[in-house]
VEXDREN-2710 file (C-alpha; in Angstrom, 1 decimal):
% VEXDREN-2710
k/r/px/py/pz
1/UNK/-16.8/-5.0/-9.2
2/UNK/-15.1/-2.8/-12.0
3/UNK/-14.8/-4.3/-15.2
4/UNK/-10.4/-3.7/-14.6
5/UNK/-11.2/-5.6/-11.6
6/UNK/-9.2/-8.8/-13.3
7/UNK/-5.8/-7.5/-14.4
8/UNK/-3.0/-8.9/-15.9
9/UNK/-4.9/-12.3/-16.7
10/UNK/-7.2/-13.7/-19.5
11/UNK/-9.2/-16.2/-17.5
12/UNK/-9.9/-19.4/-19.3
13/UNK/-13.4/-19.2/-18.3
14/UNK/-16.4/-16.9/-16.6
15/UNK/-15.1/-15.3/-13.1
16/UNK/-17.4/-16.9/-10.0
17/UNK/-19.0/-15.1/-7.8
18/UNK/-17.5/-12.5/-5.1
19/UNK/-17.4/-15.2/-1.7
20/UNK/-17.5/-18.4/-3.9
21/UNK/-15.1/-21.2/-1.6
22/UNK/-11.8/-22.0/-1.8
23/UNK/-9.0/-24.0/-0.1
24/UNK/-5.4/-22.9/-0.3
25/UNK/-2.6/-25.3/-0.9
26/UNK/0.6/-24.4/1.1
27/UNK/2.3/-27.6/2.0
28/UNK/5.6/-27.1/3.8
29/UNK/5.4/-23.5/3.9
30/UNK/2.3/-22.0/5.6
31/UNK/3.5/-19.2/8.1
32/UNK/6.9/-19.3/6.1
33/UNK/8.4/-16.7/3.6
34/UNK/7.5/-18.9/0.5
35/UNK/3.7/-18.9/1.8
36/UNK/3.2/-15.6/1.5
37/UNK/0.3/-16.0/-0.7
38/UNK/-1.6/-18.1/1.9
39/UNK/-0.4/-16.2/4.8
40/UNK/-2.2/-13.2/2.7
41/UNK/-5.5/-14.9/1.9
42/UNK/-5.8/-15.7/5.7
43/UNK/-5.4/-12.6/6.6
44/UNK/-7.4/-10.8/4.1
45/UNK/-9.7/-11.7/0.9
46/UNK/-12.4/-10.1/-0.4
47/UNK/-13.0/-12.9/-3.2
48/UNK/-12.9/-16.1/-1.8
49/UNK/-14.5/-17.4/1.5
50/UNK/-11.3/-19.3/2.5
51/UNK/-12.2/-22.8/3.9
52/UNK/-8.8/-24.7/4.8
53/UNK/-5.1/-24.5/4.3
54/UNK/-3.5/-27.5/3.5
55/UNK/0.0/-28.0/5.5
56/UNK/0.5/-31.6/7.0
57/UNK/3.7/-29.9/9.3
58/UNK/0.8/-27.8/10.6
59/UNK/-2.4/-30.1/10.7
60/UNK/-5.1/-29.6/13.2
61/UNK/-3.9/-25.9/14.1
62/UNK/-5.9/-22.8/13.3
63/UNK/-4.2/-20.6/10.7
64/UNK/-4.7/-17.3/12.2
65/UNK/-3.3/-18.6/15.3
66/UNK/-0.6/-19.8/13.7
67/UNK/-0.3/-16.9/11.9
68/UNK/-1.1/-13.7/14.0
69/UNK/-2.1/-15.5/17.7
70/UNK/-5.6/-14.7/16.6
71/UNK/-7.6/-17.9/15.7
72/UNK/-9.5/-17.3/12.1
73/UNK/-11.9/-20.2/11.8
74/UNK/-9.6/-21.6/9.1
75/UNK/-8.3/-25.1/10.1
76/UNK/-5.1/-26.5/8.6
77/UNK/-5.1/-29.8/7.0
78/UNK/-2.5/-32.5/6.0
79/UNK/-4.0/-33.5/2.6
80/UNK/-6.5/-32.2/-0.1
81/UNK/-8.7/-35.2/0.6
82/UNK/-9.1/-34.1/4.5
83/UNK/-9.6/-30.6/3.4
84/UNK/-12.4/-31.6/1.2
85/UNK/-14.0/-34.0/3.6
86/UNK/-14.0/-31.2/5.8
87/UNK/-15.6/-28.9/3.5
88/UNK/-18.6/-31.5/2.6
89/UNK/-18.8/-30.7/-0.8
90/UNK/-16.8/-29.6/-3.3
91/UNK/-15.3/-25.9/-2.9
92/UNK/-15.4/-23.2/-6.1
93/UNK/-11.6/-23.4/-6.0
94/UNK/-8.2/-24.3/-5.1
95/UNK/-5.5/-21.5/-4.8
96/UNK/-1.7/-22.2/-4.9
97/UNK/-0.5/-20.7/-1.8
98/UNK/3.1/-21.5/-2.1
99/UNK/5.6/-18.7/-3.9
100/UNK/9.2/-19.8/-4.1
101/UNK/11.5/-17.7/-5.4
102/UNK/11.8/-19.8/-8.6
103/UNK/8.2/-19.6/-9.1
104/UNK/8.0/-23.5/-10.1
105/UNK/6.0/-26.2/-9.1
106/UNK/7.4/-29.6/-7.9
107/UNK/6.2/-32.3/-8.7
108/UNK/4.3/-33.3/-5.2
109/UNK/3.0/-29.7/-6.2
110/UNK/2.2/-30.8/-9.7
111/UNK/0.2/-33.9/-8.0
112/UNK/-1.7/-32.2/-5.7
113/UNK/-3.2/-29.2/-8.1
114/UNK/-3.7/-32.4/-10.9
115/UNK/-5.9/-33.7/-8.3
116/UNK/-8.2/-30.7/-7.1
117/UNK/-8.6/-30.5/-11.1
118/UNK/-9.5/-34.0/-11.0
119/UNK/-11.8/-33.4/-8.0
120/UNK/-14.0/-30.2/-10.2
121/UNK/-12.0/-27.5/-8.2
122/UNK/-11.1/-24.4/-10.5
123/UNK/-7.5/-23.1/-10.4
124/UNK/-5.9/-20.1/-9.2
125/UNK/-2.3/-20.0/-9.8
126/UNK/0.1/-17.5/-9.2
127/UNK/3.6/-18.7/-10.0
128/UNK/6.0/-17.8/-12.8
129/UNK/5.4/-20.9/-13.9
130/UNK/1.7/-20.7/-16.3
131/UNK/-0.6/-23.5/-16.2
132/UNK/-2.6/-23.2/-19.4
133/UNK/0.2/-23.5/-21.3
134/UNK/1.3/-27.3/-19.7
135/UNK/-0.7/-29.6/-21.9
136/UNK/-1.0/-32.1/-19.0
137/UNK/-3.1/-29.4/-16.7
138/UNK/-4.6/-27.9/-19.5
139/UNK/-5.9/-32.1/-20.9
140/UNK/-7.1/-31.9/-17.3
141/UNK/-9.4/-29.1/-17.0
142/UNK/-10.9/-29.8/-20.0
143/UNK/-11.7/-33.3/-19.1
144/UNK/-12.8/-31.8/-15.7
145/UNK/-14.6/-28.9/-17.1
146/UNK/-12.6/-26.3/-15.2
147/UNK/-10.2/-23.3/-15.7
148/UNK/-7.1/-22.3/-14.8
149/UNK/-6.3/-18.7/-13.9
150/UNK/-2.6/-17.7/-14.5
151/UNK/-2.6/-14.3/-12.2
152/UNK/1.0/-13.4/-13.2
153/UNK/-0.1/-13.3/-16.9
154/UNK/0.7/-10.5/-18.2
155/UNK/-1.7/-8.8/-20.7
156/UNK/-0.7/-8.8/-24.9
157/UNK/2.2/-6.2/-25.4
158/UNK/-0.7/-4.3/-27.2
159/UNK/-2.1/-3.5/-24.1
160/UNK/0.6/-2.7/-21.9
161/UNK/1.0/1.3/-21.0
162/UNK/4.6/3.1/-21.4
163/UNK/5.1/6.2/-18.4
164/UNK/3.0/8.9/-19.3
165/UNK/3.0/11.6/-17.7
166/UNK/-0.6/10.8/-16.9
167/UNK/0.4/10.1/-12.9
168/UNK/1.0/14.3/-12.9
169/UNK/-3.0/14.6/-13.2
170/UNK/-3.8/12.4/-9.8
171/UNK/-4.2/15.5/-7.1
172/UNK/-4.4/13.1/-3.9
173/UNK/-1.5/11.9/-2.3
174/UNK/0.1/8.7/-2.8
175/UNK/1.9/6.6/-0.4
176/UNK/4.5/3.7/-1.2
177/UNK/4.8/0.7/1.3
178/UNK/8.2/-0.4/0.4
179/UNK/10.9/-2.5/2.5
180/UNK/13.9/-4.0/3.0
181/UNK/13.4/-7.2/1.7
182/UNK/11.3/-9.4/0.3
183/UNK/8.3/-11.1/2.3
184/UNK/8.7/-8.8/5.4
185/UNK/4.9/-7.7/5.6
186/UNK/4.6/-4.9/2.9
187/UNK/1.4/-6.3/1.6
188/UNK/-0.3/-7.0/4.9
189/UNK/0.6/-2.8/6.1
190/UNK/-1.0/-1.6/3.3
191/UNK/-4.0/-3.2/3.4
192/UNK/-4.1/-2.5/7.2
193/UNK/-3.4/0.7/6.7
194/UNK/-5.8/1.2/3.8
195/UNK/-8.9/-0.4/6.4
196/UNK/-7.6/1.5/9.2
197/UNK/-8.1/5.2/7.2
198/UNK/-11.5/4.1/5.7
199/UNK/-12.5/3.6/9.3
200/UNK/-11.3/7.1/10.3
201/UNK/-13.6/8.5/7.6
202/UNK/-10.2/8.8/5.0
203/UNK/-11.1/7.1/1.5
204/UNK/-8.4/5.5/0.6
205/UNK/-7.8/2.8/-2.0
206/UNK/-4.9/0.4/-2.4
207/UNK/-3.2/0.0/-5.8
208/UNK/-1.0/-3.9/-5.5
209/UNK/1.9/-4.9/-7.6
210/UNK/2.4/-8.7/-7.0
211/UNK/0.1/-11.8/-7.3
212/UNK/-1.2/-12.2/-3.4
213/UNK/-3.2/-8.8/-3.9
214/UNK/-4.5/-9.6/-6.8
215/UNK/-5.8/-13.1/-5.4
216/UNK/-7.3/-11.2/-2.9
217/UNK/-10.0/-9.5/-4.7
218/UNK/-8.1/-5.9/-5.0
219/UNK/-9.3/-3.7/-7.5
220/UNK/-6.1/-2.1/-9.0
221/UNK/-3.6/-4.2/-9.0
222/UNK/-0.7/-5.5/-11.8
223/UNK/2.0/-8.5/-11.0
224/UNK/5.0/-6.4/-11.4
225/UNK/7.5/-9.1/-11.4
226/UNK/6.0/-10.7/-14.4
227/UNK/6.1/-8.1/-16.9
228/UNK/9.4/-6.6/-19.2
229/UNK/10.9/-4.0/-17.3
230/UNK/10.1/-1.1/-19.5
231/UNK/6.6/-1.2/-18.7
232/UNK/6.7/-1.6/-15.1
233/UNK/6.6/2.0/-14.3
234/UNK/3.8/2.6/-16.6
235/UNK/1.6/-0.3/-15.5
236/UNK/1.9/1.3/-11.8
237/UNK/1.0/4.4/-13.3
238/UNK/-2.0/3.3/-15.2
239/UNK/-3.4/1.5/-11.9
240/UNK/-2.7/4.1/-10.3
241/UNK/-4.7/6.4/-12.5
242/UNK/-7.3/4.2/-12.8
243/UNK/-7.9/4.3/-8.6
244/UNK/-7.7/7.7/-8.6
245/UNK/-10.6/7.7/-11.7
246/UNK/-12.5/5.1/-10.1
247/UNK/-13.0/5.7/-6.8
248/UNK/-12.5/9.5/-6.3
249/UNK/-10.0/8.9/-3.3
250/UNK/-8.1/11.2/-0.5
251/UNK/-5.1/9.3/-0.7
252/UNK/-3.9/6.2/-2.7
253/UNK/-2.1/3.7/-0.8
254/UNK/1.0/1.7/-3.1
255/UNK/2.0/-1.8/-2.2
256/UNK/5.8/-2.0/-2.5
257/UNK/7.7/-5.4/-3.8
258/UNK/11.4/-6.7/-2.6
259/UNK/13.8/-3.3/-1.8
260/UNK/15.2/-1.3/-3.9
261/UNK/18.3/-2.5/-2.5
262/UNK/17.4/-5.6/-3.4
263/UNK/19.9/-7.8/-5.7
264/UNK/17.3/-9.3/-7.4
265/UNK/13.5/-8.0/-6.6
266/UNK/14.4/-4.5/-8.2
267/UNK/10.8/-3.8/-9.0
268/UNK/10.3/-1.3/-6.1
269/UNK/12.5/1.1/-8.4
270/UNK/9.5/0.9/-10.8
271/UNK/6.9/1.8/-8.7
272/UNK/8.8/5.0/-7.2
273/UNK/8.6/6.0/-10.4
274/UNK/5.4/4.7/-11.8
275/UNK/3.4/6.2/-8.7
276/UNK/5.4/9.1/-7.5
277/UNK/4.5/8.6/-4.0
278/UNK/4.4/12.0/-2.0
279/UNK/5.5/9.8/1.1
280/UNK/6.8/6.0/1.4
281/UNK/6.5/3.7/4.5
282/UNK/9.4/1.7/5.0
283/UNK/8.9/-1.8/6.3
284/UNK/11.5/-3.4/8.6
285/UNK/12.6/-7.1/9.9
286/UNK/15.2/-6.0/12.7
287/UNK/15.8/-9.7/14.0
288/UNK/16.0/-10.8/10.2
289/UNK/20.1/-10.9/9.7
290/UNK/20.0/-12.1/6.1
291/UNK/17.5/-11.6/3.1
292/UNK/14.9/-14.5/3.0
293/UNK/15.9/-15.6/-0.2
294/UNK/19.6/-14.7/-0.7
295/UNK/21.2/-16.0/2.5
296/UNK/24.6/-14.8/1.0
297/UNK/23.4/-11.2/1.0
298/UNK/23.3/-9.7/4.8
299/UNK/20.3/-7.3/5.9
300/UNK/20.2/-3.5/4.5
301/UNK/19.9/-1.4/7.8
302/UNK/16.9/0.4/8.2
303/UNK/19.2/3.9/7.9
304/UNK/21.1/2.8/4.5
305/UNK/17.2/2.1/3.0
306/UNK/15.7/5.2/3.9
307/UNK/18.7/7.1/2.5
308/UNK/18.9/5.3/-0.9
309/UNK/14.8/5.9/-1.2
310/UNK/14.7/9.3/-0.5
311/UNK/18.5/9.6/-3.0
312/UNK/15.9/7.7/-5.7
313/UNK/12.8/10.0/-6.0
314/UNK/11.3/12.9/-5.2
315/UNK/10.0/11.4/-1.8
316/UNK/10.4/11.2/1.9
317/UNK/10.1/8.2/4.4
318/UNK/7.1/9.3/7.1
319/UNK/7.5/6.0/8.7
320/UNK/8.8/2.8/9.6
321/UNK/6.6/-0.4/10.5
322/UNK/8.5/-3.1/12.1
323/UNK/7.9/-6.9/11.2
324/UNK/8.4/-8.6/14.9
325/UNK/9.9/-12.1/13.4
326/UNK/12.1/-13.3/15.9
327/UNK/11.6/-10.3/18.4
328/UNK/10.5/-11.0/21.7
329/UNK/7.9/-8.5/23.1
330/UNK/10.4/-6.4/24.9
331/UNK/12.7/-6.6/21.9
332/UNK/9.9/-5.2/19.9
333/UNK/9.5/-2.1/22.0
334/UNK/13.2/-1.5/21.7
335/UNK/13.2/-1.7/18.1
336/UNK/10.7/0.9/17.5
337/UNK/12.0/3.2/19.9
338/UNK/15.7/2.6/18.3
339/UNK/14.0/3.1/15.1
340/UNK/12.1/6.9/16.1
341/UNK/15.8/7.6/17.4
342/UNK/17.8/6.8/14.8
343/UNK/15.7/8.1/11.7
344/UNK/13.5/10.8/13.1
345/UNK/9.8/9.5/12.3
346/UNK/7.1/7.5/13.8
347/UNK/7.6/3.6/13.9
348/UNK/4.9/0.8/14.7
349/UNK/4.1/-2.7/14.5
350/UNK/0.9/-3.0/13.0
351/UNK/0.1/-6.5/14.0
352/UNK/1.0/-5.9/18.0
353/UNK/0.0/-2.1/18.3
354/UNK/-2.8/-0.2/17.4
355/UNK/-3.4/0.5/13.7
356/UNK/-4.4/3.9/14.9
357/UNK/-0.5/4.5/15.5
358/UNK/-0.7/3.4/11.6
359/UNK/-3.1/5.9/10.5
360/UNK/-1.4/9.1/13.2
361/UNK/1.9/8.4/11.1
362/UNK/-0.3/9.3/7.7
363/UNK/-2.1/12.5/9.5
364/UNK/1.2/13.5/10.8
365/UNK/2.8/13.8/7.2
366/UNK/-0.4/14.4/5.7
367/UNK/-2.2/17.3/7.7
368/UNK/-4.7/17.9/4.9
369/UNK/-6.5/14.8/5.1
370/UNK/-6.9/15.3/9.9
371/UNK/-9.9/17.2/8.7
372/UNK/-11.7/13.9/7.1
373/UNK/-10.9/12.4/10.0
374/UNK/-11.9/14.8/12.2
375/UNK/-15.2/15.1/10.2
376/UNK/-15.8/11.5/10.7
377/UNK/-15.7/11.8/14.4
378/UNK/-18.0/14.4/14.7
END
């Protein structure tokens, strides 16, 4: 791992190693909006080897099945203490997997994370709300001997970056996954769509901007919704700089957060400009009528967010991917056709059609990049 590999955070103690155990804490939530950091790590993590979620609505179930239809391996539990019996010793860590839009813990929250403390489990927490500086977890892990990772941390002023100008020096491409809301699957296309073009022989890297990526194990990544606004552009553009340094890419591949239409998750403004993406992906929730956490504010249409992105920056929308909650199959079909109709480029569903519908919708705005995939083939 790169030494930036831990951004946005001053861990309270040394880092375990890549696959050390874990069990994520999502009660009431798992499979929900406000789980999105669970539904995430069962999807995808490179750092932990996730053992259990813990969701007594959901006990005894397989999370991936719950999830995607595809069992995981990862059972769900009603309690910490099944979830560690389960696991036979103690695990490495425990995450909190919930993410309301407040960012706080309750105090059944409070209880539970107090206990895996208790227990010897180290923390990962990615809320608003930061651990280490409550004296009643921080008395704990020092009685323990654990730590507590605050992900959303941002770094010392000092150390923040302003825009500047440096993004103009990254030659590959860069593509935004943004949206129309928040928690409608931009997180989980970009990292599907960054696998799906390192399998077609494309390097491409991801760059996140919230918490869940982070958690994951990515290697560029800041939590964009916990910094002052007037470095968010240039903490994108620093990452971004950094994965084009690093790793020597084709493309870079930019995890969006809420809509710029949003009323209150504006931070995809920032990364338009920050990153500078040559193309964006817009992700859709046609059966959602209502945003997930603003019930008084009614659904942008999939037209009216294209139009204001491409009015924003100096981009264009090469595709639409459709998040299929509350769709029937048949339903989902229709969407995506209605979708190619109405806006004139590719649509998919990457969790019910083939990613390499994902990756054609890349070669088909990016031409340049059919002979690395062509190459691979050979």
């Amino acid at each position: 791992m790169h030494s930036h590999t831990l951004p946005n955070n001053v861990p309270t103690g040394p880092a375990l190693p890549i696959g050390s155990t874990a069990i994520v804490y999502c009660e009431g939530q798992f499979g929900e909006q406000d789980g999105k950091t669970a539904n995430g790590l069962v999807r995808h993590s490179e750092k932990y080897k996730i053992l259990s979620v813990i969701d007594s609505r959901l006990a005894g179930a397989d999370a991936g099945a719950q999830l995607d239809g595809k069992p995981s391996g990862i059972p769900i539990f009603a309690s910490l203490a099944e979830a560690l019996a389960h696991a036979g010793t103690v695990p490495d860590y425990l995450i909190c997997g919930v993410a309301p839009a407040n960012g706080l813990l309750s105090p059944a929250q409070r209880i539970v994370l107090l206990d895996g403390i208790v227990d010897g489990m180290h923390i990962i927490n990615g809320l608003h709300e930061f651990l280490n500086d409550d004296a009643e977890f921080v008395a704990a892990a020092l009685l323990a001997g654990v730590t507590i990772t605050d992900v959303r941390r941002p770094k010392d002023t000092k150390d923040l970056h302003l825009f500047s100008g440096r993004i103009f020096d990254v030659t590959c491409p860069r593509i935004a996954v943004l949206g129309t809301d928040g928690a409608i699957g931009k997180r989980t296309t970009a990292t599907l769509l960054v696998q799906a073009l390192n399998e077609r022989g494309i390097r491409a890297v991801m760059v996140g901007t919230g918490q869940t990526t982070i958690i994951q194990g990515g290697r560029y990544g800041v939590a964009l919704d916990a910094l002052v606004p007037q470095f968010c552009s240039g903490e994108v553009e620093n990452q971004v700089v950094a994965a084009f340094e690093g790793e020597d890419p084709d493309i870079i591949i930019v995890e969006g957060q809420g809509a710029l239409s949003h009323p209150a998750y504006l931070t995809s403004a920032h990364i338009l400009r920050g990153s500078r993406p040559a193309g964006v992906i817009v992700q859709h929730a046609p059966g959602r009528e209502v945003l997930g956490d603003f019930p008084m504010v009614p659904m942008p249409t999939i037209a009216s967010e294209v139009a204001l992105i491409e009015a924003f920056a100096e981009t264009r929308v090469i595709g639409v991917t459709v998040n299929h909650e509350n769709l029937s199959v048949t339903q989902i079909a229709a969407a995506i056709d209605a979708i190619e109709l109405e806006i004139g480029v590719p649509a998919t569903d990457p969790l019910t059609r083939p990613l390499s519908a994902l990756v054609d919708m890349v070669l088909a705005a990016f031409p340049m990049l059919t002979a690395k995939a062509a190459s691979e083939r050979v």
